[in-house]
C-alpha positions as a printed Julia matrix, in Angstrom:
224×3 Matrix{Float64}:
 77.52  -16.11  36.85
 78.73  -18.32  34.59
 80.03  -22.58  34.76
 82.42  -24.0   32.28
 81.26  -27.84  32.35
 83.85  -30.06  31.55
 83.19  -33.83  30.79
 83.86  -36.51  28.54
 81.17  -37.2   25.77
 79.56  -40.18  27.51
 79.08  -38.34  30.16
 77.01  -35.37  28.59
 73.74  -36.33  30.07
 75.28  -36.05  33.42
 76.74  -32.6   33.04
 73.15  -31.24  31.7
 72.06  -32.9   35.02
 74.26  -30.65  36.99
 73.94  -27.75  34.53
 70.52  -28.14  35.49
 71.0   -27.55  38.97
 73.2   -24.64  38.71
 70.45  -23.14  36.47
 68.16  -23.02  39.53
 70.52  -20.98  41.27
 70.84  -18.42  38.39
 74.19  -19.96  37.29
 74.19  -20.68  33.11
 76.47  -23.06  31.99
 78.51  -23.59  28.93
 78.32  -27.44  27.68
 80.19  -28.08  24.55
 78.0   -30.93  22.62
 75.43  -28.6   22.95
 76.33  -24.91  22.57
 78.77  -25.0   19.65
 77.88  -24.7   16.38
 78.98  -27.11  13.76
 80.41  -24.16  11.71
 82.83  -22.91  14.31
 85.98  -23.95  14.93
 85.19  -25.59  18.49
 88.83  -25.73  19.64
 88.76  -22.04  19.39
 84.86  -21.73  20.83
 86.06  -23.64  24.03
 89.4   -21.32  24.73
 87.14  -18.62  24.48
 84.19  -19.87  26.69
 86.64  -21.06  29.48
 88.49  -17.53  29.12
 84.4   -16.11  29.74
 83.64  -18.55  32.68
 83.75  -17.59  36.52
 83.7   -21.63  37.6
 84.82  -24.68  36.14
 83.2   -27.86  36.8
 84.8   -31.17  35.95
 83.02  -34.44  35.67
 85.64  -36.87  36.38
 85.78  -40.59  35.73
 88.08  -42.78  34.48
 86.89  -41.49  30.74
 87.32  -37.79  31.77
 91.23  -38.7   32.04
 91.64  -41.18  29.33
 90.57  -37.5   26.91
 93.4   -35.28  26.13
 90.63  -33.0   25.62
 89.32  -32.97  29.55
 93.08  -32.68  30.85
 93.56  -29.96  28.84
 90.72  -28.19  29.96
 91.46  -28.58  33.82
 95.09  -27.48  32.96
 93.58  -24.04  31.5
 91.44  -23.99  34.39
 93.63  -24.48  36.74
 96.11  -22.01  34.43
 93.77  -19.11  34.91
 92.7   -19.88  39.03
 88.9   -20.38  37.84
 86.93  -21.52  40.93
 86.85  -25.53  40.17
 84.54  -27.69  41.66
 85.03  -30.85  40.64
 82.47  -33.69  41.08
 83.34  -37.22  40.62
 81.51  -40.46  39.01
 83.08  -43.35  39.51
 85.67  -41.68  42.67
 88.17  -40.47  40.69
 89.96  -38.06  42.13
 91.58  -34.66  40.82
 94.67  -35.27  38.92
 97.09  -32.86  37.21
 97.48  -29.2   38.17
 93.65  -29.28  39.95
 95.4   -32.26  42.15
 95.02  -30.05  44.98
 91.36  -29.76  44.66
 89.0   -32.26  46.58
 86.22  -33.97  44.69
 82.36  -34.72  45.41
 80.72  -38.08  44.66
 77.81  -37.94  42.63
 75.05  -40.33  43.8
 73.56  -41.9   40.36
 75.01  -39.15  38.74
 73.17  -36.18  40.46
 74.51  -33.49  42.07
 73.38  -31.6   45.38
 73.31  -28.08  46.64
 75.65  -29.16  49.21
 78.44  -30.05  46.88
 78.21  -26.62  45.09
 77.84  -23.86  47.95
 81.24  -24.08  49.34
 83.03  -23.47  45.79
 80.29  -21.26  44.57
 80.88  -18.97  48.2
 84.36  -19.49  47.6
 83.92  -17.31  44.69
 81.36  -15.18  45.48
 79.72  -15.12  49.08
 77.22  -12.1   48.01
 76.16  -14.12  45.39
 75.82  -17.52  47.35
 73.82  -15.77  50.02
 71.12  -14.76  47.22
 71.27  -18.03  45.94
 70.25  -19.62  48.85
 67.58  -17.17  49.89
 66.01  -17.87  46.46
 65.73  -20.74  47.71
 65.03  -20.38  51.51
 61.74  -18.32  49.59
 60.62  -21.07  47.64
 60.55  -23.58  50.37
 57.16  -25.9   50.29
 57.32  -27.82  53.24
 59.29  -27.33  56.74
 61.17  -29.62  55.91
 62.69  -28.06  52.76
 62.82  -24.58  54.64
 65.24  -26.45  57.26
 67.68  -27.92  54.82
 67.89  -24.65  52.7
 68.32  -22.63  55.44
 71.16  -24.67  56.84
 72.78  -24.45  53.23
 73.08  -21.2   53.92
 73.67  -20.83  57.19
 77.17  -20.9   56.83
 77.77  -18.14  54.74
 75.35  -15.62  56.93
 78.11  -14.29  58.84
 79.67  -13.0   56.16
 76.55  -11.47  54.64
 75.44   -8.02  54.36
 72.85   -5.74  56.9
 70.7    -5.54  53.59
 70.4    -9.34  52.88
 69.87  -10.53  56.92
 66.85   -7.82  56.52
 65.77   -9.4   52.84
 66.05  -13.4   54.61
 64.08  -12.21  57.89
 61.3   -10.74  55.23
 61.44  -14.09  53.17
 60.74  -16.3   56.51
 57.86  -13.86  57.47
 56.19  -14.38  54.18
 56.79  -18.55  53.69
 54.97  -19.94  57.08
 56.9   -23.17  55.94
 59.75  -21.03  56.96
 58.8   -19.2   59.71
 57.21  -22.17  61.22
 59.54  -24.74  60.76
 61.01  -26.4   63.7
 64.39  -25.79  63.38
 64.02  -22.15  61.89
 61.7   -20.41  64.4
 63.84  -22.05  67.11
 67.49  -21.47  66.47
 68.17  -20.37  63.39
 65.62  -17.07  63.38
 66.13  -16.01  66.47
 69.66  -14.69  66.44
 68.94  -13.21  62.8
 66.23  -11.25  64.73
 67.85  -10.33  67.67
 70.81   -8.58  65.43
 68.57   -6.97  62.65
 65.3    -6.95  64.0
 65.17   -3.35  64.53
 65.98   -2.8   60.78
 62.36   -4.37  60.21
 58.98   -2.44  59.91
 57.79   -2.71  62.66
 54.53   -4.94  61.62
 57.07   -7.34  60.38
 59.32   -7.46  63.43
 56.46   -7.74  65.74
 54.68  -10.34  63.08
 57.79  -12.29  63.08
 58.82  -11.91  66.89
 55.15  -13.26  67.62
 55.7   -16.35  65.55
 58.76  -17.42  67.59
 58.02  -16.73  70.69
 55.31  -19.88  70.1
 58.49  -22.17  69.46
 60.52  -20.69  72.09
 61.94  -22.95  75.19
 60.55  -22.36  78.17
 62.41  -21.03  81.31
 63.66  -23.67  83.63
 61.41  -23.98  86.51
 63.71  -23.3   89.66
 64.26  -26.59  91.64
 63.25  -25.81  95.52
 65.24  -26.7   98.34
């Protein structure tokens, strides 16, 4: 996949922030200061690269509207119904033809995961499903493992047989995963329950084991 980042010049070091984010979800980004070359005509290198982009992602602030340049670019955007997630410095708000479009704060100029999934599914689901699994799989502590999972948690229902099996594999392998409060007691479970028999069996029983510790117990029936 591929992100269109749109910004005014001061704000360069802020889009390679976020560029830098999408990167760890497999997204590349195009950044003008940095990918053009001074021998090509840049007006025509940026038609192109928007015309190549699945998402566009503004940085707005008061500069990003006080640049022909950046209003053009969200008009082309919003021309060719790219996926636009815009993200906001200073709480400026969408303008224009991507008015309809609601923004995301950026705290000190960074970006979260949160702010991204819901365009990025918007998009492609398949593809935001992977992208938090890479993640759910490189979760260090249980407390990581919780907040990736519930990025993606959303998105789940709408995921395939194959990548429910692939997500119950990854939590079996990371025991920051599988042993994570949160995970082994409500959001494994149902994943098991529906795909569990599409397992090996060492795995289902591995992983079955592993909740069961974490599991509620049954109410003890009040006598008479």
């Amino acid at each position: 996949m591929y992100a269109f980042m749109s910004y005014q010049t001061e704000d360069r070091f802020v889009a390679a922030n976020v560029a830098g984010l999408l990167e760890t979800l497999g997204i590349r980004s195009f950044m003008a200061h940095e990918h053009i070359e001074v021998s090509i005509q840049w007006r025509d290198e940026i038609l192109r690269q928007i015309g190549l982009a699945d998402l566009f992602v503004p940085i707005l602030s008061q500069r990003y509207y006080a640049s022909i340049w950046c209003k053009q670019e969200s008009g082309i955007a919003a021309f060719r119904r790219m996926t636009i997630i815009p993200l906001s410095l200073d709480g400026s708000i969408p303008q224009g033809a991507i008015n309809h479009i609601q923004s995301s704060p950026l705290l000190n100029g960074q970006a979260t995961y949160q702010q991204i999934f819901p365009g990025l599914a918007s998009h492609d689901v398949a593809f935001t499903v992977n992208a938090g699994m890479r993640l759910i799989a490189g979760s260090r502590t249980f407390r990581s493992a919780e907040y990736n999972f519930q990025l993606t948690l959303p998105y789940l229902n709408r995921a395939t047989d194959a990548q429910i099996v692939e997500l119950l594999n990854i939590s079996h392998r990371n025991d920051q995963v599988q042993h994570a409060s949160l995970c082994a007691r409500e959001y494994l479970p149902p994943l098991l329950r529906t795909h569990g028999h599409l397992l090996d069996p060492a795995t289902r029983e591995g992983l079955a084991a592993v909740l069961a510790q974490y599991a509620a117990p049954a109410p003890v029936p009040v006598g008479r």
